[in-house]
C-alpha positions as CSV (number, residue, x, y, z in Angstrom):
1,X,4.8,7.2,-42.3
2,X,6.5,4.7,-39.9
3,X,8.2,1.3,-41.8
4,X,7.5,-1.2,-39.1
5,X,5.5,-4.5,-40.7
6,X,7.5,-6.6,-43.2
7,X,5.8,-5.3,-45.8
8,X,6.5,-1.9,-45.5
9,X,10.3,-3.1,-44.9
10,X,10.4,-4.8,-48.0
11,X,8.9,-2.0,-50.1
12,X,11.1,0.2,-49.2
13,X,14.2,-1.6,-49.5
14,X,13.0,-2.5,-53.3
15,X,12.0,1.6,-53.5
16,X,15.9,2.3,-53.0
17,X,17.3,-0.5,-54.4
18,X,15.3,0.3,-58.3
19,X,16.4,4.1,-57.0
20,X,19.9,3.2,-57.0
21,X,19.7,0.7,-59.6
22,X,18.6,3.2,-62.2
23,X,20.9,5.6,-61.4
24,X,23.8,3.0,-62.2
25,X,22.4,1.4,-65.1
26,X,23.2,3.0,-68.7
27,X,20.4,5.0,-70.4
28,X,18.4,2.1,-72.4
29,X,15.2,0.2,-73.2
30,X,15.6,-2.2,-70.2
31,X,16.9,0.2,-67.5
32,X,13.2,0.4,-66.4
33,X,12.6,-3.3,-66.0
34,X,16.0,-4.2,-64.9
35,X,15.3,-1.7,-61.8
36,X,11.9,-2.9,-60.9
37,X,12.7,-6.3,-61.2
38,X,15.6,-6.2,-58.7
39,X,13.5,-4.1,-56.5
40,X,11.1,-6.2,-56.6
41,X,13.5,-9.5,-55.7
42,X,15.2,-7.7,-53.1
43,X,11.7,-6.6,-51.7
44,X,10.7,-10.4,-51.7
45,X,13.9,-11.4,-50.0
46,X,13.5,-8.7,-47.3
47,X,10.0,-9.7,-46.6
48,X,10.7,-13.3,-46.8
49,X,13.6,-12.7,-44.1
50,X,12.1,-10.1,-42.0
51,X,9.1,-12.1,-41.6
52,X,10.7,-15.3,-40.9
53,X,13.4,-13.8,-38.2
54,X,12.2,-11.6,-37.0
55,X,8.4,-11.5,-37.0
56,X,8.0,-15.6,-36.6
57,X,10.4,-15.0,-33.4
58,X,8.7,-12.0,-31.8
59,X,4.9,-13.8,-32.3
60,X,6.8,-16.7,-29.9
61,X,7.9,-13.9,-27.9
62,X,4.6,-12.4,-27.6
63,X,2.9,-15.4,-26.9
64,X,4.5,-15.7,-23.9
65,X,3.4,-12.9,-22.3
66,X,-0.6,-12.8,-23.7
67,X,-3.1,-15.3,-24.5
68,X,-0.9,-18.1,-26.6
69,X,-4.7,-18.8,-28.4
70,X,-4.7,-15.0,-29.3
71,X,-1.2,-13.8,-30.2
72,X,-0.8,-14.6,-33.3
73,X,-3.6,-12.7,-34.6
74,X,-2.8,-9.9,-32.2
75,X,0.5,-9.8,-33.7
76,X,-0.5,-9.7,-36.9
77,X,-2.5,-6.7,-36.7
78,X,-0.1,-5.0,-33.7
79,X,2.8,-2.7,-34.9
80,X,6.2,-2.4,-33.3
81,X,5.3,0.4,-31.2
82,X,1.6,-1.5,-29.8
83,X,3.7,-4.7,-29.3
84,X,6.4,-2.7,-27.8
85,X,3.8,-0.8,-25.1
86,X,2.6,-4.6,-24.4
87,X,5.8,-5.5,-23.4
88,X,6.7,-2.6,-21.2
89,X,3.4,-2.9,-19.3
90,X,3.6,-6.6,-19.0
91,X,7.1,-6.0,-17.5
92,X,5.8,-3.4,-15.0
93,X,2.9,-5.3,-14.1
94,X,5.5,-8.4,-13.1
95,X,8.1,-5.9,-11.1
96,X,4.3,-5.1,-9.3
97,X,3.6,-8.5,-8.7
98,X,7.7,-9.5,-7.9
99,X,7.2,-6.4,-5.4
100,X,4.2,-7.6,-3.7
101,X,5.8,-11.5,-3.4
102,X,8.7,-10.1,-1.7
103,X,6.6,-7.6,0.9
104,X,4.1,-10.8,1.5
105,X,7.4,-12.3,2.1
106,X,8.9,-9.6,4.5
107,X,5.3,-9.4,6.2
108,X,5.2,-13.4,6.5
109,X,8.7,-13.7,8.3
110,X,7.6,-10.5,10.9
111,X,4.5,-12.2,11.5
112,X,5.7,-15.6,12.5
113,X,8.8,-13.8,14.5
114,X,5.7,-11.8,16.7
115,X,3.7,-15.0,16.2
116,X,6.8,-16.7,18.0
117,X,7.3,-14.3,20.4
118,X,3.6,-13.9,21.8
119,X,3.4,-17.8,22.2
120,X,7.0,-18.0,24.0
121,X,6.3,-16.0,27.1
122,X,3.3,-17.5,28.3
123,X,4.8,-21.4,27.0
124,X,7.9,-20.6,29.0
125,X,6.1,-19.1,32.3
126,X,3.8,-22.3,32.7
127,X,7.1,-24.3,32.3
128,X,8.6,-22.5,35.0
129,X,5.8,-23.1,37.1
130,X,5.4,-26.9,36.6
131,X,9.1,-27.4,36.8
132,X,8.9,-25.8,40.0
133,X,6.1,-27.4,41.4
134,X,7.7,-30.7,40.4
135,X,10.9,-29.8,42.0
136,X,9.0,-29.4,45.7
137,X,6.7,-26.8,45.4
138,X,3.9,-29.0,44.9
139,X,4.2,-30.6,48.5
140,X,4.7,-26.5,50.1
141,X,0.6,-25.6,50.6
142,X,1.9,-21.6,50.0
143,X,3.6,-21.7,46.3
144,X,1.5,-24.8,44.9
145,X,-2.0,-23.5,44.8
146,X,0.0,-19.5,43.5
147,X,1.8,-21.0,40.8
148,X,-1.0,-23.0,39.8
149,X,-2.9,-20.0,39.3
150,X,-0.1,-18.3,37.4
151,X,0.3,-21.2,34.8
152,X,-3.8,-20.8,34.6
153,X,-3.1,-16.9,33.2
154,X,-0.5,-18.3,31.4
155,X,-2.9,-21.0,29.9
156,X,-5.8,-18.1,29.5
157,X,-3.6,-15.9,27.2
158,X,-2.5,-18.4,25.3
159,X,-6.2,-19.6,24.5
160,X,-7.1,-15.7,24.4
161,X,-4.2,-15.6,21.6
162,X,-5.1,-18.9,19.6
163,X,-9.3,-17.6,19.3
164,X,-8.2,-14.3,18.3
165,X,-6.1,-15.5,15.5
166,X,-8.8,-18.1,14.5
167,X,-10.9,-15.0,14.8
168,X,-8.8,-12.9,12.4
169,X,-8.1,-15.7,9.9
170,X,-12.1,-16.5,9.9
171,X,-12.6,-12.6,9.2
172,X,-9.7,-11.7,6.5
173,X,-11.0,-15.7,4.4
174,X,-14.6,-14.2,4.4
175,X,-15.6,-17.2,6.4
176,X,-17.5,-14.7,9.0
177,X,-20.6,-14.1,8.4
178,X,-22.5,-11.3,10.0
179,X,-25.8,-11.1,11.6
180,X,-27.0,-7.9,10.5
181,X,-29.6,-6.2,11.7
182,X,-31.0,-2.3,13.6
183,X,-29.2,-2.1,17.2
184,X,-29.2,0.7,19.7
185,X,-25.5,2.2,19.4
186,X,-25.9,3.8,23.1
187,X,-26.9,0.2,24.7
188,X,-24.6,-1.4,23.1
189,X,-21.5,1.2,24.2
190,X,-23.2,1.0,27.9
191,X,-22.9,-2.5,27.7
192,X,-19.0,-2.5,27.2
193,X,-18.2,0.5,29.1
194,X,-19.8,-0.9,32.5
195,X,-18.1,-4.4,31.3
196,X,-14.6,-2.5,31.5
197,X,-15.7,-0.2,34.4
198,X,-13.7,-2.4,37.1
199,X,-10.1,-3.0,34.9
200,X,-10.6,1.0,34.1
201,X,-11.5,1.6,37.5
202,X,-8.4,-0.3,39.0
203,X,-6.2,1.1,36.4
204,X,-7.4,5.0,37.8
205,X,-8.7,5.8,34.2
206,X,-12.4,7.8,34.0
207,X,-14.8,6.5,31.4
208,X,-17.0,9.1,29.6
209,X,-19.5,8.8,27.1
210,X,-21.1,11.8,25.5
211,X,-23.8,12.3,23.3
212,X,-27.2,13.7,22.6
213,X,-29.3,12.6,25.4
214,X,-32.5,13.7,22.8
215,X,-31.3,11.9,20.0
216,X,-31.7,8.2,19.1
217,X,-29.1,6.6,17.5
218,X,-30.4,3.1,16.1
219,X,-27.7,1.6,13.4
220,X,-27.4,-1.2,11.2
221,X,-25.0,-3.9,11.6
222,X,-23.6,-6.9,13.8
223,X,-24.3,-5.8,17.1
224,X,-21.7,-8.4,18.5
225,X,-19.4,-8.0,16.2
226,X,-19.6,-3.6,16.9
227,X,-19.3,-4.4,20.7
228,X,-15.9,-6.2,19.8
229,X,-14.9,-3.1,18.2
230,X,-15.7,-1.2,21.0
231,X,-14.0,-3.7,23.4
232,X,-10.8,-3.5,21.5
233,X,-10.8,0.0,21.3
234,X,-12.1,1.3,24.6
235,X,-9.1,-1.6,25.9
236,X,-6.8,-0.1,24.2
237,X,-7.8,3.4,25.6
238,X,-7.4,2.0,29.0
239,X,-3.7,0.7,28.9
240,X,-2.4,3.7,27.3
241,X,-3.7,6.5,28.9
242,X,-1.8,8.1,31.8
243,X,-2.1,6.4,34.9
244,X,-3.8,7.2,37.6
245,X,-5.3,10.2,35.9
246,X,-6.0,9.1,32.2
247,X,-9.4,9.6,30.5
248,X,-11.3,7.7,28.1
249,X,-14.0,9.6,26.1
250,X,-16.5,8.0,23.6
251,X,-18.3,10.5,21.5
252,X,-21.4,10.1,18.9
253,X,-21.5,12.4,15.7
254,X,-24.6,12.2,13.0
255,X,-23.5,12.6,10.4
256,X,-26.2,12.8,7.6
257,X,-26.1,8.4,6.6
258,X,-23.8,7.5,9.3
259,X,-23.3,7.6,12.8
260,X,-19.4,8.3,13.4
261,X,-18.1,6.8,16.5
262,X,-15.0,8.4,18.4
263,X,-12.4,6.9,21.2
264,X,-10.3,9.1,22.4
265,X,-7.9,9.1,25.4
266,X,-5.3,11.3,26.8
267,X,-2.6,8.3,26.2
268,X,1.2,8.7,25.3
269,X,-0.1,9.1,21.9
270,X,1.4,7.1,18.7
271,X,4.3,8.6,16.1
272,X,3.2,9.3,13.0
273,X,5.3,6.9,11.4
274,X,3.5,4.0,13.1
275,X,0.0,5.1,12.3
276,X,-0.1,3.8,8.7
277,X,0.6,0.4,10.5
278,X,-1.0,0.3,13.8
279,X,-3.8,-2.3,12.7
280,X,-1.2,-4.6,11.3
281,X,-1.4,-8.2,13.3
282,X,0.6,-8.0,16.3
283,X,2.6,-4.3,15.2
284,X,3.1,-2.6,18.6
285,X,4.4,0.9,18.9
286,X,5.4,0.8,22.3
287,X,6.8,-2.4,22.6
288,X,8.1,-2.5,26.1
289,X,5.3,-0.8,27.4
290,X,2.9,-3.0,25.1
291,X,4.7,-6.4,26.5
292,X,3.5,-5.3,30.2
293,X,0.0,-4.1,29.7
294,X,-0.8,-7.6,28.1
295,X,-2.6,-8.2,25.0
296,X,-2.7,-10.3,22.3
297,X,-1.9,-7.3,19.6
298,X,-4.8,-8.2,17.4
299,X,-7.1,-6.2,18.7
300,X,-6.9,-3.3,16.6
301,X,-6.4,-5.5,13.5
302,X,-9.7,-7.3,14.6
303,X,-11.2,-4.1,14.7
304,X,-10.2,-3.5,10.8
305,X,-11.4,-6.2,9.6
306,X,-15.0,-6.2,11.2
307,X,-15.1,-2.5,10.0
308,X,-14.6,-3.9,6.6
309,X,-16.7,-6.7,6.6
310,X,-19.6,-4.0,7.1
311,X,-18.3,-1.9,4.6
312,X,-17.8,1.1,7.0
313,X,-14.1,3.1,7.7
314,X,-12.1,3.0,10.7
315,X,-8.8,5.5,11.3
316,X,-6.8,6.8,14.1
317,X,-5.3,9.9,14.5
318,X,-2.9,10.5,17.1
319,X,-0.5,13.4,18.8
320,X,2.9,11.6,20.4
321,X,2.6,12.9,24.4
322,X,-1.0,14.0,24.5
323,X,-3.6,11.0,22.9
324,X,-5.3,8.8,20.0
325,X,-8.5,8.8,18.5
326,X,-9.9,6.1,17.1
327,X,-13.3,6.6,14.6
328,X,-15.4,4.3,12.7
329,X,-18.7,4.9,11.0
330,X,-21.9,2.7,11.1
331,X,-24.9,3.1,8.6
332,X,-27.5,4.5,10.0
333,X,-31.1,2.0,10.3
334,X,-34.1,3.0,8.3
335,X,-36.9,4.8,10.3
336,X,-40.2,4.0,10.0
């Protein structure tokens, strides 16, 4: 038996006091009811200052950290070791939360740094080319319309930048809301690859889609919103495979629901450190490289989020030197 309520206290303190009481008294009449009357006064004082001290004290306590309409009677009917286990998970559950304030935190300051950095090249470029045309240029017919054009890509990626992050924000809010409905995944993947066929073409990198030319793949989902995940991906596949000889593949699977969707290329590949955060906003794993093949560095978050929104899985896998694949899954439409 565990002595934790007041009442168990306070018996047993006025158990061993009458104990030791009777031992000390002489042998008489009233040894009896001299030692159960003092145990019985020191049990009430014990309970009296056990439950004032120390119980009162802990029910404030305990309020604090449940419902203040509900501790009291929790308390009442909680032991040590319940209200004790309360405490301990309450404390873990606020290192969990103090941990996750201080990684939003970390997360928020790298995301306004890249934030800062994206916006700063293309600000400063169309700067330099005002400043310049203001300092002469605009009067010399062979720099004025050039570096008009070059504050007009500056301008463009910048715009690119701001509708992709309106994009993003719109998506991670729930504010999107998708037009679902039964889409041809083949026409749909035709329609982006011949969309990228000139950038890959000019960039020496060979498109290749391969599937079953007897099977029909018809899926459900946002068709527009799929084709940006294709975009982003079959992009992606462009600027990092190996130049002048890289190769982008797109591959159907059928799975037995799902059709699984794959996007590999023969790129420099990502570490395996980076792959647990390459659909992080704006996370890059070659930066330097990253910087010159352009890009907003959303892309691949995008990607995420419109996977999620349809409640379908996207990962990469990746080997540093030799490529990445990139795989998503799309429910497959009823058949008639």
């Amino acid at each position: 038996m565990r002595f934790e309520r007041p009442e168990q206290i306070a018996f047993l303190a006025g158990l061993l006091a009458g104990a030791g009481l009777w031992w000390l008294l002489p042998d008489d009449l009233a040894r009896l009811w001299k030692s159960l009357a003092f145990g019985a006064a020191l049990a009430i004082l014990v309970y009296g200052m056990v439950h004032q001290f120390l119980y009162r004290r802990l029910k404030a306590i305990y309020a604090i950290l449940k419902d203040p309409g509900t501790a009291a009677t929790a308390t009442s009917r909680a032991s040590l070791d319940e209200v004790e286990q309360d405490v301990e998970s309450w404390a873990r559950n606020r290192d969990q939360q103090i941990q996750g304030l201080l990684d939003r935190e970390g997360f928020r300051r790298e995301f306004m740094g890249n934030l800062s950095h994206e916006l700063k090249t293309p600000v400063f470029n169309i700067q330099g080319y005002l400043l310049t045309l203001l300092d002469g240029g605009l009067e010399d017919a062979k720099v004025n319309r050039k570096f008009l054009e070059k504050a007009a890509k500056s301008v463009d990626r910048m715009t690119a930048l701001i509708q992709e992050m309106d994009l993003l924000s719109r998506l991670e809010s729930g504010a999107v809301v998708l037009e679902m409905g039964t889409f041809d995944v083949v026409r749909a993947l035709k329609e982006v690859l011949e969309e990228l066929e000139p950038s890959a073409r000019e960039a020496g990198v060979e498109l290749v889609l391969k599937k079953d030319k007897e099977r029909i793949y018809k899926a459900l989902g946002d068709s527009r919103k799929i084709e940006q995940v294709l975009h982003n991906l079959l992009s992606n596949g462009i600027k990092y495979s190996q130049p002048q000889k890289g190769l982008v593949t797109v591959d159907i699977l059928d799975l037995e629901d799902r059709f699984l969707i794959k996007v590999s290329d023969n790129g420099i590949g990502i570490d395996e450190s980076d792959l647990p955060r390459i659909f992080e906003r704006f996370y890059r794993v070659d930066k330097s490289r990253s910087r010159d093949v352009g890009g907003t560095g959303l892309g691949l978050s995008i990607a995420k989020h419109i996977m999620e929104a349809h409640k379908q899985q996207i990962h990469a896998t990746s080997t540093r030197g030799v490529g990445s694949t990139f795989s998503f899954t799309l429910e497959k439409a009823a058949t008639s």
